[in-house]
N, C-alpha and C positions, 0 to 999 in steps of 0.2 A: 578743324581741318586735319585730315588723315595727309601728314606730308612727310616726306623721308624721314625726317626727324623725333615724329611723336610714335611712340610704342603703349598700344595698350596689350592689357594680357586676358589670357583666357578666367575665366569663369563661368558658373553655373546658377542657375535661376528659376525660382519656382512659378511654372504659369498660374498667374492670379484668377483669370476665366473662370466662372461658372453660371455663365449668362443665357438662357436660350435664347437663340435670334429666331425671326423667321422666315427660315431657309426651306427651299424645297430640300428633297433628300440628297442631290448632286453637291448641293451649297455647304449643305449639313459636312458632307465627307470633306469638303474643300476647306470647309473652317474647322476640321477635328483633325485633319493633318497637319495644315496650319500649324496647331497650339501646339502637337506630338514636336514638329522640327523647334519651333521655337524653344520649347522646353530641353531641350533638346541638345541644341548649338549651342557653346558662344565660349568663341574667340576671337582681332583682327588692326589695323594698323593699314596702312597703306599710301597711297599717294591720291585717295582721292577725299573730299569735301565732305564735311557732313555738316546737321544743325540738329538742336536741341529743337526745333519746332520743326520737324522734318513733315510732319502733317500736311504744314502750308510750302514744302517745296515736292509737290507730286511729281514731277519729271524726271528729280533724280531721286525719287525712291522706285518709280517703278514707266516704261512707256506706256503699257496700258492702262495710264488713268489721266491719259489726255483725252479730255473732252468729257470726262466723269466727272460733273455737277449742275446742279439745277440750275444753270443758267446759259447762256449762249457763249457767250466769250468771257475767258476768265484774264487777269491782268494780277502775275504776283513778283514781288522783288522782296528778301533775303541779305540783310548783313548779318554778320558775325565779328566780334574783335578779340580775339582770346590769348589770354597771358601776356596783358599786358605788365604788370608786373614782374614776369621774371624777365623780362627787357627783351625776351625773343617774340616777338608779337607774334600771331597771327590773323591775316584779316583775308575775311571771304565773302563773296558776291556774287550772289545768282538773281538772276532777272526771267522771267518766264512767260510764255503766252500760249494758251490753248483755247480751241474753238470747235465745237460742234459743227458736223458739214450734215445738214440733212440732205437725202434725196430719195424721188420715188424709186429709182432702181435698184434699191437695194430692200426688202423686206424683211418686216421684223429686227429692223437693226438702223445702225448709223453709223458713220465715219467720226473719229476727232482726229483734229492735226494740232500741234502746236512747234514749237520752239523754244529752246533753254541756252542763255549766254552765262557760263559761270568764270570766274574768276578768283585766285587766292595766292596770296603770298609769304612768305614766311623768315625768319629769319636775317641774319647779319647779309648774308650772300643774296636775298631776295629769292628765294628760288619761288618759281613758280607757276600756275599755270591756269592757259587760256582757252576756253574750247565754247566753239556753238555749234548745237546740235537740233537738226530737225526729226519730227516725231511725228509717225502715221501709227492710226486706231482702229480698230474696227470692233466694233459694239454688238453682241448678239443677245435681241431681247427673247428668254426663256419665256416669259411671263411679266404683266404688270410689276410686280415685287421683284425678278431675279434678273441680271445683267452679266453675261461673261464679254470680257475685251482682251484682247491682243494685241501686243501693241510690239514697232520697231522704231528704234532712234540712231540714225545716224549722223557723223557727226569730224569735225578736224578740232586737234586741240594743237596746244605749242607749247611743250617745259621749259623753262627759263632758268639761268640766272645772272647773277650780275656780281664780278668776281673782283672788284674795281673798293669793295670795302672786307673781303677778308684780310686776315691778317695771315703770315707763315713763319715758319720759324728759323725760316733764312733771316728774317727782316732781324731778327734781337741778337746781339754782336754780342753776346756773352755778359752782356752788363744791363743793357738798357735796349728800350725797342728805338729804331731806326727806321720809319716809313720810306728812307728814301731808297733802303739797301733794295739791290733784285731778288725777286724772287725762284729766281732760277725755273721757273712753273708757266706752263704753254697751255692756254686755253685754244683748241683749233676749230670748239665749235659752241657756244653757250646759249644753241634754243634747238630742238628737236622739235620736225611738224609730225602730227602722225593720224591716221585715219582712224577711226571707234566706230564698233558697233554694237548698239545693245540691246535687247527684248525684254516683254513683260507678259505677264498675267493680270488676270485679276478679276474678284467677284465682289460686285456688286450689287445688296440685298435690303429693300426699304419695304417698309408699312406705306401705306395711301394715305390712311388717315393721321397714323403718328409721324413724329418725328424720329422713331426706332431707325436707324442705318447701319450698315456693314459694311466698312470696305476692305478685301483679303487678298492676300496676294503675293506675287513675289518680281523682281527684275533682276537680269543677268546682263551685267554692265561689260565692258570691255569685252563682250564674247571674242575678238579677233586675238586679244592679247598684245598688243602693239608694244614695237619696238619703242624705250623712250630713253635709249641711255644718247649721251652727249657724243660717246664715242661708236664709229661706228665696228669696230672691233670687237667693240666686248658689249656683245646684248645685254640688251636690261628687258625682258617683258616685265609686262604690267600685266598683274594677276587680275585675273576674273574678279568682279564683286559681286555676290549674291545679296540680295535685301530681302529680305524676308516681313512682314508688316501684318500687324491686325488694330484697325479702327472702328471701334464698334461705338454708337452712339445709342443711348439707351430715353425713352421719354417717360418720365416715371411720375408725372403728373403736369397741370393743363402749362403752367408755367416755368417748370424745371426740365433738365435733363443734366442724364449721369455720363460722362464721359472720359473713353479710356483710349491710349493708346499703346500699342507696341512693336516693337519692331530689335529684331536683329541680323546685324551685316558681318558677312565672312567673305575675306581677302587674303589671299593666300593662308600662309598659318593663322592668321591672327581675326578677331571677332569683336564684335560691338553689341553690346546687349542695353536696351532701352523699355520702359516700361513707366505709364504713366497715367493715375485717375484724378477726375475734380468731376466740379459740376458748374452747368451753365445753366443761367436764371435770363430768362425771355421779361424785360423791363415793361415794352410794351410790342404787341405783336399785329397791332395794327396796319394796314396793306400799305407800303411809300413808308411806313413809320417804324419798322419795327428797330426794335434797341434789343441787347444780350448782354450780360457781364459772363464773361467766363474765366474760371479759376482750376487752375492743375499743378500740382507735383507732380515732378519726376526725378526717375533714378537711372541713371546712366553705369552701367556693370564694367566693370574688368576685376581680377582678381582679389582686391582689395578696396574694390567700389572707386568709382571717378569720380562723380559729382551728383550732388544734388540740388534739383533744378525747378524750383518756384517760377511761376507763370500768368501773364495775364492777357484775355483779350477783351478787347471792345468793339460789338459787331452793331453795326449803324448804315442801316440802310441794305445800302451794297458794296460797302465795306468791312472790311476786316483788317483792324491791327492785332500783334502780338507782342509782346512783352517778355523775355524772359531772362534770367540771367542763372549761370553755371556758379556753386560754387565747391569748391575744389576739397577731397573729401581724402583723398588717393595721397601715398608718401609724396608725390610731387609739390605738396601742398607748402612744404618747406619755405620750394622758389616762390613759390604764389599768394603766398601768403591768405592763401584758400580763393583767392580772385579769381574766378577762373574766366568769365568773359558775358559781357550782355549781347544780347542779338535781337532784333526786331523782325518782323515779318508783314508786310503790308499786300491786301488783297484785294482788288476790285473786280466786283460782277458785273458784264451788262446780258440782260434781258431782255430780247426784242419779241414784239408783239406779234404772233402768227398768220399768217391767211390763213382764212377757214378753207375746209376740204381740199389743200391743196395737196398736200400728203403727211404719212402719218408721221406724228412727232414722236421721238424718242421719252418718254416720260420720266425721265430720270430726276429725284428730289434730292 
């Protein structure tokens, strides 16, 4: 969780890429600027959420990839518990829904909608915060293989916190602490509501017959920049987040695939830089049956490296779980004793069965 309290720092990173996908030439430029900013960027810190399996929370990496998967309706939820050892926990929660809207009035394309509730809190004081957001998409199919969407999310959120277990230094009488002394200290307002809004991109590039995918992009989070301080004197905006993402999935024989992702976020000054390969082995790929085991590293950047982040999923049916756990690499590592935090991610597909010739479907795999 990106909360007042955690600072990472800038660094630099070499884009691993040297994959062709199959892109038309539009897609080609769209995934070779991509890798230049990624390469490029990275700095960031801030007050918003994030997860080491950010893969399986699409709404808040980007609004245009709601409704971007092979199935009708998607069903994902997102914990995170981190540092629990240096006794300042932090715990975060996103819940998410998105759904395909087909209809005949729109050609060559389709609508997704969904919705993201996240929540996370932090520290002695609790601070923390609450927001749902809804999410409109719209799908323009180039071709069988190529898909550009657009997407908008809007949304209310509510900062918190709970002032009721800090301590001050009025309280310690020169010898010893004293809970009962005054704090001399006036909370006149301890939750701010405020309105968000944010957009996305994104290209989306599949084989028919492989399991080859791409998905490239980027979201621009808080475009309004909202007011979130406590007081209403002294502004606080909340800086823009830019996300930046490349998820390429590669099928490199009848029962494997190579799998990589990346992605970096910039928030005011500060940056997040993320980057991660394994491979997934298809158990059995039979129709109602199929099984996956999927394995990844990853490495999480700031100046002195953050963490790195072994991973595991088990894909069953129409389900997906994730596994993964942070461990702590960065000087912080002292408090943490390198613990840095497990997180899970759980994902359920439903796919409903079509009328024929009623209108055309979006073919998205």
């Amino acid at each position: 969780m990106f909360a007042a309290f955690k600072l990472l720092t800038v660094n630099t990173i070499r884009c691993p890429m040297n994959v062709k996908f199959y892109l038309n030439a539009a897609g080609f430029r769209l995934a070779s600027l991509f890798c230049v900013i990624f390469c490029l960027s990275l700095s960031l810190s801030a007050q918003d959420i994030h997860f080491a399996q950010f893969y399986h929370s699409p709404l808040n990496l980007s609004p245009a990839l709601a409704g971007v998967h092979s199935g009708d309706r998607r069903f994902i939820g997102n914990y995170r518990s981190q540092w629990q050892a240096a006794q300042v926990p932090y715990t975060t929660f996103s819940g998410m829904f998105d759904s395909k809207v087909y209809t005949d009035k729109i050609k060559n394309g389709m609508l997704g909608f969904g919705a993201v509730f996240n929540y996370d809190v932090a520290g002695d004081g609790e601070l923390g915060n609450v927001s749902l957001s809804a999410t409109g998409n719209y799908v323009k199919t180039i071709d069988a293989e190529n898909f550009l969407s657009l997407g908008v999310q809007v949304g209310v959120a509510q900062r918190s916190f709970n002032p009721a277990n800090l301590t001050f230094d009025n309280q310690f009488d020169g010898e010893v602490f004293n809970p009962d002394r005054p704090i001399n200290e006036q909370f006149t307002n301890t939750a701010k509501v405020y309105g968000d809004i944010s957009v996305g991109v994104n290209w989306h590039s599949q084989k028919l017959r492989k399991r080859t995918r791409l998905d490239v992009g980027a979201g621009l989070f808080h475009l309004n920049q909202p007011d979130q301080s406590f007081n209403s004197l002294d502004p606080a905006r909340l800086s823009s987040r830019l996300s930046l993402y490349m998820i390429p999935t590669i099928q490199v024989s009848d029962n494997i695939d190579f799998v990589m992702h990346g992605m970096a976020q910039l928030q005011g000054p500060y940056t997040e830089g993320f980057a991660g390969i394994g491979g997934k082995v298809h158990l059995n790929q039979r129709k109602t049956e199929e099984m996956a085991l999927q394995i990844t590293g990853s490495y999480r950047f700031n100046a002195f490296g953050d963490a790195i982040i072994p991973a595991a999923e088990l894909h069953y049916k129409t389900w997906v779980v994730g596994l993964s756990y942070d461990v702590n690499v960065s000087d912080f590592n002292r408090a943490t004793n390198r613990y840095g935090g497990p997180e899970i991610a759980i994902r359920y597909t439903v796919t409903y069965v079509k009328p024929v010739n009623t209108f055309k479907i979006c073919p998205i795999i």
